[in-house]
C-alpha positions as CSV (number, residue, x, y, z in Angstrom):
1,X,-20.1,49.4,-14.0
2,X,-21.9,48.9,-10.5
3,X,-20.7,46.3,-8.2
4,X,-24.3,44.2,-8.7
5,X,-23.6,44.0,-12.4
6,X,-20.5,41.9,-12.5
7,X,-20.1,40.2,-8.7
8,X,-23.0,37.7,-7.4
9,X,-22.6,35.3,-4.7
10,X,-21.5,31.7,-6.3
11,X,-23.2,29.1,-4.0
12,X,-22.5,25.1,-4.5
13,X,-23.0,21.7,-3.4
14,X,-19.8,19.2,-3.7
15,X,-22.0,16.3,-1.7
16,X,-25.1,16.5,0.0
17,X,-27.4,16.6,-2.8
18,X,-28.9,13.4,-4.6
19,X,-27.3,11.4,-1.7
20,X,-27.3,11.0,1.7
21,X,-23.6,12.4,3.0
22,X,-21.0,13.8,2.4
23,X,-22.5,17.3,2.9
24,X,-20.0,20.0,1.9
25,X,-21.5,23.3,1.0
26,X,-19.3,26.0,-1.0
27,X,-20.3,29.7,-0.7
28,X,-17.7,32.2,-2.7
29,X,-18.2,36.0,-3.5
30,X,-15.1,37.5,-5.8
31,X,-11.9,36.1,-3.7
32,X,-13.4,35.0,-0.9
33,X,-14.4,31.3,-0.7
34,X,-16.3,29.8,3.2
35,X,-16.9,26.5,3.0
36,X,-20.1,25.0,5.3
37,X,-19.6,21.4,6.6
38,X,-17.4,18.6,4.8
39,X,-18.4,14.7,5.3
40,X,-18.6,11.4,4.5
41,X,-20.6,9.2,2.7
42,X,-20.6,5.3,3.5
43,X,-19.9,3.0,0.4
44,X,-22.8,1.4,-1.6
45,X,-22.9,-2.4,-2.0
46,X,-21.3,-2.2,-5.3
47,X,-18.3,-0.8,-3.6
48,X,-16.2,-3.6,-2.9
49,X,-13.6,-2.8,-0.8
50,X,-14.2,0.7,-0.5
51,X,-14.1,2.4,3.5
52,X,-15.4,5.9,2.8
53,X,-16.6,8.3,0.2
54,X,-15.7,11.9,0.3
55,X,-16.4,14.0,-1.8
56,X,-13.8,15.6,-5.0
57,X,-12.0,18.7,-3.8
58,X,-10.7,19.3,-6.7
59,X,-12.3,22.8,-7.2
60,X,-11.1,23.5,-3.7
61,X,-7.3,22.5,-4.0
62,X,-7.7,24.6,-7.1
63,X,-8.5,27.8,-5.5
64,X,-7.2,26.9,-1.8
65,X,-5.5,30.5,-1.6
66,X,-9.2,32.0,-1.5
67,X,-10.1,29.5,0.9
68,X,-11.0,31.4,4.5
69,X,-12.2,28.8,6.5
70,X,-14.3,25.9,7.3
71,X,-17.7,26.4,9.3
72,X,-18.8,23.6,10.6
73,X,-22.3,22.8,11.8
74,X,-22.4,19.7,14.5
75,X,-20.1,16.5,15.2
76,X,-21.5,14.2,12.4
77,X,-19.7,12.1,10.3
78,X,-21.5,13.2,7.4
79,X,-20.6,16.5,8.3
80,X,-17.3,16.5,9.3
81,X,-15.9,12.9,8.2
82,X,-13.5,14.5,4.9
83,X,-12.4,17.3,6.9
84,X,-9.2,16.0,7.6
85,X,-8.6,14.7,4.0
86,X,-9.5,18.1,2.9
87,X,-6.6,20.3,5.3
88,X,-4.2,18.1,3.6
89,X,-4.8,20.0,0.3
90,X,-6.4,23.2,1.8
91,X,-5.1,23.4,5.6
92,X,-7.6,26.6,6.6
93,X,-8.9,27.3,9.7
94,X,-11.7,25.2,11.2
95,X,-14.6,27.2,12.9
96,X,-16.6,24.6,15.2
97,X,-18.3,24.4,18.8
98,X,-16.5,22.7,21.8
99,X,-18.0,19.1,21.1
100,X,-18.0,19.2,17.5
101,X,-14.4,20.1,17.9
102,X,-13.3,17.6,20.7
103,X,-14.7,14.8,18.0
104,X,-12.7,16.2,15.3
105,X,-9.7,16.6,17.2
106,X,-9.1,12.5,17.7
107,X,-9.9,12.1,13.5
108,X,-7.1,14.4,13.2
109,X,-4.7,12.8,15.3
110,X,-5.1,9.7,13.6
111,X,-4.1,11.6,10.3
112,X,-1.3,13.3,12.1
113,X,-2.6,16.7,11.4
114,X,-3.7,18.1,14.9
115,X,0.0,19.9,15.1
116,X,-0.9,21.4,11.7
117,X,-4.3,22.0,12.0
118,X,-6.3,25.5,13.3
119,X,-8.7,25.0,15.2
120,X,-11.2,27.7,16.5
121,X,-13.9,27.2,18.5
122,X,-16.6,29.1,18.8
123,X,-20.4,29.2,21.1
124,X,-23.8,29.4,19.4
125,X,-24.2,33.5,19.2
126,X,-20.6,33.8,18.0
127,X,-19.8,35.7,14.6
128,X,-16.5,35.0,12.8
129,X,-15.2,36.8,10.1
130,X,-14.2,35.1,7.3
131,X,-12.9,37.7,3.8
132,X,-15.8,39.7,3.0
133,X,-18.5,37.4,4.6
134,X,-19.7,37.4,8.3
135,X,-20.9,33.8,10.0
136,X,-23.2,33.8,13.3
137,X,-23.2,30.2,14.8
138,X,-27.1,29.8,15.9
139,X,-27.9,27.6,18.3
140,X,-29.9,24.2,17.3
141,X,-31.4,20.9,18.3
142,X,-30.4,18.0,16.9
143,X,-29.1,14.1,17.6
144,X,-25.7,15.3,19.1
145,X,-24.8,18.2,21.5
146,X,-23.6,21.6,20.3
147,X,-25.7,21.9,16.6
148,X,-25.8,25.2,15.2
149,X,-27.4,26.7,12.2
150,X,-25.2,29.7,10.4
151,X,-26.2,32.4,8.9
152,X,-23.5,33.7,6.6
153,X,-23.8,37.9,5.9
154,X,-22.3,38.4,2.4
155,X,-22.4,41.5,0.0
156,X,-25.6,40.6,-1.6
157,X,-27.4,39.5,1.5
158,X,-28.2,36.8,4.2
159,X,-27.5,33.1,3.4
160,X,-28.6,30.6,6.2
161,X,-27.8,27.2,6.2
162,X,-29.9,24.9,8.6
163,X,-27.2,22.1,9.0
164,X,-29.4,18.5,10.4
165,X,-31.6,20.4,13.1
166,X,-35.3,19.5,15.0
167,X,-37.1,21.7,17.3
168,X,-36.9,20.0,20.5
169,X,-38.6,22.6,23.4
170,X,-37.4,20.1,26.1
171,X,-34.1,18.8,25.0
172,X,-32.0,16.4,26.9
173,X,-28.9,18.8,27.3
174,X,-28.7,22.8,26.5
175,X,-31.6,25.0,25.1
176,X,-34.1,24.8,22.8
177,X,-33.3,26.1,19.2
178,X,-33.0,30.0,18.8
179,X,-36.2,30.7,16.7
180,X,-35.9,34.3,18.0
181,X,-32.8,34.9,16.3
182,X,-34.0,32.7,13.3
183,X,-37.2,35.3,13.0
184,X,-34.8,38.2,13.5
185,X,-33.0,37.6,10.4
186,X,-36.7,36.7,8.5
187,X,-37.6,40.2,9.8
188,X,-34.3,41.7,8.3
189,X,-34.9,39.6,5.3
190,X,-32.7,36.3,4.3
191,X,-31.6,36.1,0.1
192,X,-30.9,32.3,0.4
193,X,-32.5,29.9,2.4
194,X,-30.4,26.1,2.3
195,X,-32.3,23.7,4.6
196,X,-31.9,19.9,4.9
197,X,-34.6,17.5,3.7
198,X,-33.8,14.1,5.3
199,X,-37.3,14.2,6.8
200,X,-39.4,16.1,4.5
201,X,-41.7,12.8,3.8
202,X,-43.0,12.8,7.6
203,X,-45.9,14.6,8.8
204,X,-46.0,16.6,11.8
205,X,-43.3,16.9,14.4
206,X,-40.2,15.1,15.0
207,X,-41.0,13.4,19.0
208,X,-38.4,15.1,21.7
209,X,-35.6,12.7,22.8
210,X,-37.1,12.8,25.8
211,X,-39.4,10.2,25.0
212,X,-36.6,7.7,24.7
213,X,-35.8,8.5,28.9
214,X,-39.3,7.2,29.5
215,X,-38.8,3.9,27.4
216,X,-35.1,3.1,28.9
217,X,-36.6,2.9,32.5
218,X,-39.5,1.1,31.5
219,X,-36.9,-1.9,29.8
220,X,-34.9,-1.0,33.3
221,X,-38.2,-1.2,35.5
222,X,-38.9,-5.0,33.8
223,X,-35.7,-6.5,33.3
224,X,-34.3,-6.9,37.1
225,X,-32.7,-9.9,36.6
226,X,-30.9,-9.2,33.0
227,X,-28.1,-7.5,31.6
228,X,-28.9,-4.4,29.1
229,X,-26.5,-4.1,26.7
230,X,-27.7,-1.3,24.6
231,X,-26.8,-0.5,21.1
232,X,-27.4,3.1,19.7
233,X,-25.2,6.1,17.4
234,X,-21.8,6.9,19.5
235,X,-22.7,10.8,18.6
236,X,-25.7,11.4,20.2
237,X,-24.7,11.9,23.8
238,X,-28.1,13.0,25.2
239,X,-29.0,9.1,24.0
240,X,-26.2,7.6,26.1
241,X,-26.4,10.7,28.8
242,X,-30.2,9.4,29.0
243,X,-29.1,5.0,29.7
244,X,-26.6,6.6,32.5
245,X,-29.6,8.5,34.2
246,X,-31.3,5.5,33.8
247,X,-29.2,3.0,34.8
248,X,-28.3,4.9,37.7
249,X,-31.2,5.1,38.5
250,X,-32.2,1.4,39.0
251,X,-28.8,0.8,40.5
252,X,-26.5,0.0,37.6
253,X,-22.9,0.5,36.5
254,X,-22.6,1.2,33.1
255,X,-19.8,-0.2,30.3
256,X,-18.7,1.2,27.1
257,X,-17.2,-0.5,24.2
258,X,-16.9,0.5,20.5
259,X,-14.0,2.7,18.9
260,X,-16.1,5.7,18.3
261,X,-18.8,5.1,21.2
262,X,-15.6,5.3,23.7
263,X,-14.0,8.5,21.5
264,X,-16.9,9.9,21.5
265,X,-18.2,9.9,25.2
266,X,-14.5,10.4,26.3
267,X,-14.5,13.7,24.6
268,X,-18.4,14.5,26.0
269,X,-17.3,13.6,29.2
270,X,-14.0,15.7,29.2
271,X,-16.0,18.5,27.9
272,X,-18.7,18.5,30.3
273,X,-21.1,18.0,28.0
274,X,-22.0,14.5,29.7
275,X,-22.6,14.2,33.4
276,X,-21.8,11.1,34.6
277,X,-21.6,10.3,38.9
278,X,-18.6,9.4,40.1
279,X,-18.1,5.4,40.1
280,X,-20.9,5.3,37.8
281,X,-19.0,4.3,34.7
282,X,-16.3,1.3,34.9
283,X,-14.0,0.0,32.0
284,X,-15.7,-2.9,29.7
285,X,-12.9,-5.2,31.1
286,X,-14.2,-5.1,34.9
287,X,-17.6,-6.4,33.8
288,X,-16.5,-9.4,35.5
289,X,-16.1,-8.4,38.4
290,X,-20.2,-7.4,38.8
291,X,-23.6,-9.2,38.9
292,X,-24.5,-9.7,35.2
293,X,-28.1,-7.8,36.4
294,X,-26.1,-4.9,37.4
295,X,-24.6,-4.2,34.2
296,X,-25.7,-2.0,31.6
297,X,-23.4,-1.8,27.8
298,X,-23.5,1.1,25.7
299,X,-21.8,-0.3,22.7
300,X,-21.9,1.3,18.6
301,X,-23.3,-1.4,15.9
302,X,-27.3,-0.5,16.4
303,X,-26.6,-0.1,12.0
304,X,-25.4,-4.2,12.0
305,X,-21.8,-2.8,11.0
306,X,-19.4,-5.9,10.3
307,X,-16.5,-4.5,12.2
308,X,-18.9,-2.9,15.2
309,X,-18.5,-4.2,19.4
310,X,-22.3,-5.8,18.9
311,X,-21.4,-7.5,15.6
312,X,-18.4,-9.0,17.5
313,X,-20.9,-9.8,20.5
314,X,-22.9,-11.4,18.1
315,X,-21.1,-13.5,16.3
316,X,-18.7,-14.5,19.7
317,X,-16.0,-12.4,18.6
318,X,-15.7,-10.2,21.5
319,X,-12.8,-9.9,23.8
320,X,-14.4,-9.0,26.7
321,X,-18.2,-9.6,26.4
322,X,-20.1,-13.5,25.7
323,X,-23.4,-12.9,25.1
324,X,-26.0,-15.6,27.0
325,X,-30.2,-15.8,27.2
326,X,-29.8,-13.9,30.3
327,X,-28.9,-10.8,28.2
328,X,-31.1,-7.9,26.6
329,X,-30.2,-6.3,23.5
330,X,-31.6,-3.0,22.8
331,X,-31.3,-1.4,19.2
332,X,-31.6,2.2,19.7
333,X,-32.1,3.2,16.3
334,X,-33.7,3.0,12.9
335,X,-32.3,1.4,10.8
336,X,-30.7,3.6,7.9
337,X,-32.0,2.7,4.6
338,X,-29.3,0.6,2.6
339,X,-29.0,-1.1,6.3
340,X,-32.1,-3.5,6.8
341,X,-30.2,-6.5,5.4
342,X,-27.4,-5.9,8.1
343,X,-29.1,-5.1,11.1
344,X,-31.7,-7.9,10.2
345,X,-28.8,-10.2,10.0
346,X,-27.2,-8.8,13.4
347,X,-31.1,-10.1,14.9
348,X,-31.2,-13.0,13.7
349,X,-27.9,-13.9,15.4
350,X,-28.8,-12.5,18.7
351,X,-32.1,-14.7,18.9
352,X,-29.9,-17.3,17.4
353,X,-27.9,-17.5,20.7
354,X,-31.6,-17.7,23.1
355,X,-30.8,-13.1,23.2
356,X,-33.9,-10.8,23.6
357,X,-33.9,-8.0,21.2
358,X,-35.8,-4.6,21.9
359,X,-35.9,-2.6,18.4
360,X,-38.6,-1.5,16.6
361,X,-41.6,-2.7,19.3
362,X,-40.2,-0.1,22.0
363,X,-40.1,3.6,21.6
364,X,-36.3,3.1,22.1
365,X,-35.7,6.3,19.4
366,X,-36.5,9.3,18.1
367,X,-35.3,11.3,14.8
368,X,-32.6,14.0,15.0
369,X,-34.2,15.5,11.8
370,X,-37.1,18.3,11.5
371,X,-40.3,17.0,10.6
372,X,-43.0,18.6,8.3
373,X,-44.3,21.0,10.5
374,X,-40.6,21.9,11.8
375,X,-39.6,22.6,8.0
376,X,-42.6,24.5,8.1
377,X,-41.8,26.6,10.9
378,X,-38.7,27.4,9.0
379,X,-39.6,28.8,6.3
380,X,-42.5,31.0,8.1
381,X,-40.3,32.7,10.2
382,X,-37.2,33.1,7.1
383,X,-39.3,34.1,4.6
384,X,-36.2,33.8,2.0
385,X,-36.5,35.4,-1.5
386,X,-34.9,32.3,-2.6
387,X,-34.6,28.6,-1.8
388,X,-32.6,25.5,-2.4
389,X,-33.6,22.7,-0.8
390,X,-30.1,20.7,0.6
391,X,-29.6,17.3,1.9
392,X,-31.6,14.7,0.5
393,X,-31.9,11.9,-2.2
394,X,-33.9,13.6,-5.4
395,X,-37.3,12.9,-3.9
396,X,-36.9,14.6,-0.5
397,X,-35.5,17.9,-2.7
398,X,-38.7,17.6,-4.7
399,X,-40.9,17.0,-1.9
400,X,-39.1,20.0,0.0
401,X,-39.7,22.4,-3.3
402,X,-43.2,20.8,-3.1
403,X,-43.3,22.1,0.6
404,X,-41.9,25.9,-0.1
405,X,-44.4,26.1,-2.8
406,X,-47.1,24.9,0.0
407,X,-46.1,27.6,1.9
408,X,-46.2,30.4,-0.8
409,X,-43.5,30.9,-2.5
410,X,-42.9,31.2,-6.3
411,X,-41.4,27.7,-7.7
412,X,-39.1,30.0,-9.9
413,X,-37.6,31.3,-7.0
414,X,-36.4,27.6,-5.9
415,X,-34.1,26.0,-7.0
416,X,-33.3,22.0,-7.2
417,X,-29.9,21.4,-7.9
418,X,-27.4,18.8,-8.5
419,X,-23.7,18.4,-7.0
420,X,-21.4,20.8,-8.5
421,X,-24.2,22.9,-9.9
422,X,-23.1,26.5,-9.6
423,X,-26.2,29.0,-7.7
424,X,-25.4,32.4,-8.9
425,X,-27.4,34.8,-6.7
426,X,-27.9,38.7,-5.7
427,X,-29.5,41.2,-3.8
428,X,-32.2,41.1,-7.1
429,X,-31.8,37.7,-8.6
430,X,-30.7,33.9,-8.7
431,X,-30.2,31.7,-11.8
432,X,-28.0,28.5,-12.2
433,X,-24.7,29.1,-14.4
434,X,-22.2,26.5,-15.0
435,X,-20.4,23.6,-12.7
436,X,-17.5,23.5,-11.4
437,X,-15.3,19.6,-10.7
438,X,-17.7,17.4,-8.5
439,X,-18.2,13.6,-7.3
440,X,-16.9,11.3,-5.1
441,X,-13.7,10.0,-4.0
442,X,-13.8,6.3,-3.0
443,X,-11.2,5.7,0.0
444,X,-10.0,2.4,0.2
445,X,-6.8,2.0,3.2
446,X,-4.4,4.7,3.0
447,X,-5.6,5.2,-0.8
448,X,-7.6,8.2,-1.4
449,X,-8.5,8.5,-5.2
450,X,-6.7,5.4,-6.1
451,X,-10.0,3.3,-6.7
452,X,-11.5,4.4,-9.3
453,X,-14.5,3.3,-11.6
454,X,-12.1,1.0,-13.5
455,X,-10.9,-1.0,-10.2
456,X,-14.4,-1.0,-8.9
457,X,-15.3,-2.6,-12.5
458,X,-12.8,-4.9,-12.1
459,X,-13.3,-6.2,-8.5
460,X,-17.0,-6.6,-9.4
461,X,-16.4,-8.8,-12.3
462,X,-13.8,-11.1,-9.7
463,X,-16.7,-10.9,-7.1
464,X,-18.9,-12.6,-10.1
465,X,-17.3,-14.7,-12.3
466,X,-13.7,-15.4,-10.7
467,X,-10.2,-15.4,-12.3
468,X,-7.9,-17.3,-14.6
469,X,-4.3,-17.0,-15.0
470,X,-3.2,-18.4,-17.9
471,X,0.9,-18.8,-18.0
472,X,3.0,-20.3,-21.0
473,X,6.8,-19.7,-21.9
474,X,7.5,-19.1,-25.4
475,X,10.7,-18.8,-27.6
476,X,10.3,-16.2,-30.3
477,X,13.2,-17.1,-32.1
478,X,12.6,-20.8,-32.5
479,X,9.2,-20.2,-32.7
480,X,8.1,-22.8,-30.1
481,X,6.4,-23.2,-26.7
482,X,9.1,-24.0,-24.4
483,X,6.4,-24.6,-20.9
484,X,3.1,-24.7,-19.9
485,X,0.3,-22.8,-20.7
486,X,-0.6,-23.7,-16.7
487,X,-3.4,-22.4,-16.0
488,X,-4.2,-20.8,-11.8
489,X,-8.0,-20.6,-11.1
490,X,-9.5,-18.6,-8.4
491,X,-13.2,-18.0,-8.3
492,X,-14.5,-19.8,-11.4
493,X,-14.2,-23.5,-11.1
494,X,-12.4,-25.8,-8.7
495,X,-9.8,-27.3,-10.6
496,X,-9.5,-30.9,-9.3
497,X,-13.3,-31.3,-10.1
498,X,-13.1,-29.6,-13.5
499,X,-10.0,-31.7,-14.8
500,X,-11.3,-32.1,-18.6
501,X,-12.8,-28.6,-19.1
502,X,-9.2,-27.5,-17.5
503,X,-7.2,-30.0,-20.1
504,X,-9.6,-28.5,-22.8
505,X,-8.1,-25.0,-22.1
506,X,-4.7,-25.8,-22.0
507,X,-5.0,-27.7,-25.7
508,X,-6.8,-24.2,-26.7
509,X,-4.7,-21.9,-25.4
510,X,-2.0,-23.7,-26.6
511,X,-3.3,-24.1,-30.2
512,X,-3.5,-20.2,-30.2
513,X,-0.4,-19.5,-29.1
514,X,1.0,-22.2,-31.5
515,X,-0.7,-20.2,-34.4
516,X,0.5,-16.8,-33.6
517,X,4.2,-17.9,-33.6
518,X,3.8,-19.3,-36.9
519,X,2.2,-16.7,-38.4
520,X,5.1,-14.8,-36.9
521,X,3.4,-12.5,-34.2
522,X,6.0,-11.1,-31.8
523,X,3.9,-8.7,-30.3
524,X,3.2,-9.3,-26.7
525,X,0.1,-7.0,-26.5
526,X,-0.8,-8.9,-29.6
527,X,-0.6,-12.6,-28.3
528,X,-2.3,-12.0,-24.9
529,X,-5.3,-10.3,-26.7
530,X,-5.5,-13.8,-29.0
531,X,-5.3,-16.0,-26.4
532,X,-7.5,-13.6,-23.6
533,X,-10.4,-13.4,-27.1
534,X,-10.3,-17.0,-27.6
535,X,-10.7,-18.4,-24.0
536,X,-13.3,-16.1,-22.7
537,X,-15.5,-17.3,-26.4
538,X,-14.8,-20.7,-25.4
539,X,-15.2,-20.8,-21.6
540,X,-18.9,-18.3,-22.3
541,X,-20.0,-21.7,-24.6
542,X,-18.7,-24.1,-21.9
543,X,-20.1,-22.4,-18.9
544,X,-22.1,-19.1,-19.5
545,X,-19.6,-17.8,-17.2
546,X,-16.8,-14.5,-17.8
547,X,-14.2,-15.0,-15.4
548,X,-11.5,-12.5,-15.8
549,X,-8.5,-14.1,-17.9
550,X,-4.6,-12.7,-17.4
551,X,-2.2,-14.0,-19.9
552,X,1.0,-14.3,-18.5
553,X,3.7,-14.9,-21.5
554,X,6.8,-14.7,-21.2
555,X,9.9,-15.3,-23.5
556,X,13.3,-17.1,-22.8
């Protein structure tokens, strides 16, 4: 039996697909497993509580002995967010450029794994060797420094993944994308073609970031006399490399607040992948000791995040900034959808205390994601026998298929999938076969995995209806309520204004439980199910309400 027969390339998505996040792509040929990118997802509404989502490794812990190593394709959260919770069940190499690295590196000190983890970095034009599969690292432009594309060499052929990319011919920092080595492997012929879709709906071509440098020193040019505090995402450095220039140029020094803004341009700045003039940049607390019109703040919540530097500055909670009419506040982003009602509210509160707000009037940003005519461009010069669209809710992986089949190729030759769908692929053929464990992990804390659907269900019905407590002391020998029931209320009614419906459940619980004992029920699980059944039927008549009700019976 020929090799072809019995081995194909196994190619899965365990985030990324359906969703917005949490990109983790799994590519495995016989014993050899790469995995391309691991990230986060942020938590729906419905999430209560919940900090991240990662995606379930469970396939990967699984079969962490084939494992060879993580490829990672820029410094995004979505793309390299879960990495650390994944070394602590798979600790493999990670293979990442200098930036992308340098970002990681701080995640994995908080988790305490930099000692333990391996890091490797590599330069766009690199190839690593990973089992039986080969990875060049090709250089991209996207929203953040240091993006690569990779092409992966396996037995059956060339897979490339795009990671998030634009073409940008005059980027901020770096070169322009490689679309000579892109077309070189088109000309050798690529099996597998996994490109992202977040932008797949717009026409044309994504604008160059350069277009932003124009904007800043036009808000610069006419707003002498007011402080700048501008709000945009701490990992795109050619955003905040482009307020420096600017604010250098018009004479300013320029603050930074923000966790992740400081991590991040720290690390940029360390790296040299930020050039910043000596004296140029001062810390936040020696604001002070400036004129206000001199000042410009680069500061992360330009998404309306609760715990963010501008939400603070909005909502006078800031240690070191107090907001006044004087100030500017420029949003340097689009909102992300799921984010409207937070950054609307973050607006409202900054013209509530006399603030101007630049964000959607000024051409303050531009996409990191292709475009159209970019996708396009990539599928001309790839020309892959197959397809699968990657990164995207359903309707951009539809309207991507829509745009392969634009661009001639044969429908059955793409392939829509779900997370955890299992790609099986050769030299000659692709067809879908089987799943493997897939989903999401809700981290809430230190607890990964510990909030599940059941918790979620359960903090969801508190956030609605509220809670009762219902506590009585029986004696099962004599039969007999020795205390209570006393009943604790939190989130359904206020007690002291609710006095008789509260007396009405004390005679009813306590009519149940007097019933039970002398019908001679002993059975805890028993009597907290009677009395649970018999208040939430009598409060849903009283009130149209469910709070959640927790017996508490004990016995002396």
């Amino acid at each position: 039996m020929t090799k072809k027969q019995h081995s194909k390339v196994r190619v899965m998505m365990l985030g990324g697909l359906n969703e917005i996040g949490k990109n983790l792509a799994v590519i495995e040929y016989e014993e050899d497993i790469v995995i391309i990118d691991c990230g986060i997802a942020f938590p729906d509404e419905d999430m209560l509580g919940v900090d991240l989502v990662i995606p379930d490794f469970t396939y990967l812990e699984k079969n962490a002995d084939r494992v060879r190593g993580i490829l990672v394709t820029h410094g995004h959260e979505d793309h390299i967010g879960s990495i650390p919770y994944l070394l602590k069940v798979c600790n493999v190499p990670v293979y990442a450029t200098c930036l992308t690295l340098g970002i990681l590196e701080s995640k994995l000190a908080e988790h305490r794994l930099l000692g333990t983890a391996k890091l490797v970095t590599v330069k766009a034009g690199d190839i690593v060797r990973l089992g039986c599969f080969r990875a060049e690292f090709i250089r991209a432009n996207h929203s953040i420094a240091d993006a690569c594309m990779i092409a992966l060499r396996t037995p059956e052929g060339v897979i490339l993944h795009t990671g998030d990319f634009k073409l940008d011919v005059s980027p901020i920092g770096g070169e322009m994308m490689d679309l000579t080595r892109i077309g070189e492997y088109g000309k050798e012929g690529v099996l597998l073609l996994m490109c992202e879709s977040t932008n797949v709906e717009k026409p044309g071509f994504t604008p160059s970031e350069r277009l932003v440098g124009a904007s800043l020193d036009h808000i610069f040019l006419t707003n002498p006399e007011r402080r700048v505090i501008i709000a945009t995402f701490s990992s795109n450095v050619h955003r905040v490399q482009q307020i420096i220039n600017s604010s250098v140029r018009f004479g300013r020094k320029i603050a930074v607040t923000g966790r992740s803004m400081m991590n991040v341009v720290g690390a940029a700045v360390r790296l040299g992948y930020m050039d910043v003039p000596d004296g140029a940049l001062i810390d936040i607390a020696d604001i002070g000791r400036y004129p206000q019109e001199k000042i410009t703040i680069v500061t992360t919540g330009s998404q309306g995040e609760p715990m963010s530097a501008l939400y603070r500055m909005a909502f006078s909670d800031h240690s070191q900034v107090e907001l006044t009419p004087r100030d500017l506040v420029v949003l340097s982003s689009h909102a992300i959808p799921g984010n409207e009602k937070l950054v609307s509210r973050i607006i409202n509160e900054l013209y509530k205390k006399g603030v101007s707000v630049y964000h959607d009037e000024a051409v303050v940003h531009v996409s990191g994601h292709a475009c159209q005519e970019e996708l396009k461009l990539i599928h001309a010069l790839t020309k892959p026998k197959f397809f699968m669209p990657i990164h995207g809710e359903y309707h951009h992986l539809m309207q991507h298929k829509e745009l392969a089949e634009y661009m001639g190729m044969d429908p059955r030759n793409i392939f829509v999938m779900d997370i955890g769908q299992v790609l099986e692929v050769d030299s000659e053929s692709a067809k879908r076969n089987g799943t493997v464990p897939s989903g999401r992990m809700l981290v809430d804390g230190f607890g990964v995995g510990d909030v599940g659907s059941v918790v979620l269900r359960d903090r969801k019905h508190l956030a609605q209806d509220g809670l009762i407590v219902v506590v009585a002391t029986v004696d099962l020998e004599e039969a007999t309520i020795v205390s209570g029931p006393d009943l604790i209320s939190r989130g359904f009614v206020y007690v002291r204004e609710s006095e008789e419906l509260m007396d009405d459940v004390r005679e009813l619980v306590r009519g149940v439980l007097a019933d039970m004992l002398d019908s001679g029920v002993t059975e805890w699980t028993q009597m907290k199910t009677g009395v649970k059944d018999a208040l939430s039927k009598y409060l849903y008549q009283k009130t149209k309400r469910k709070p959640m009700i927790l017996p508490v019976i004990m016995n002396v």
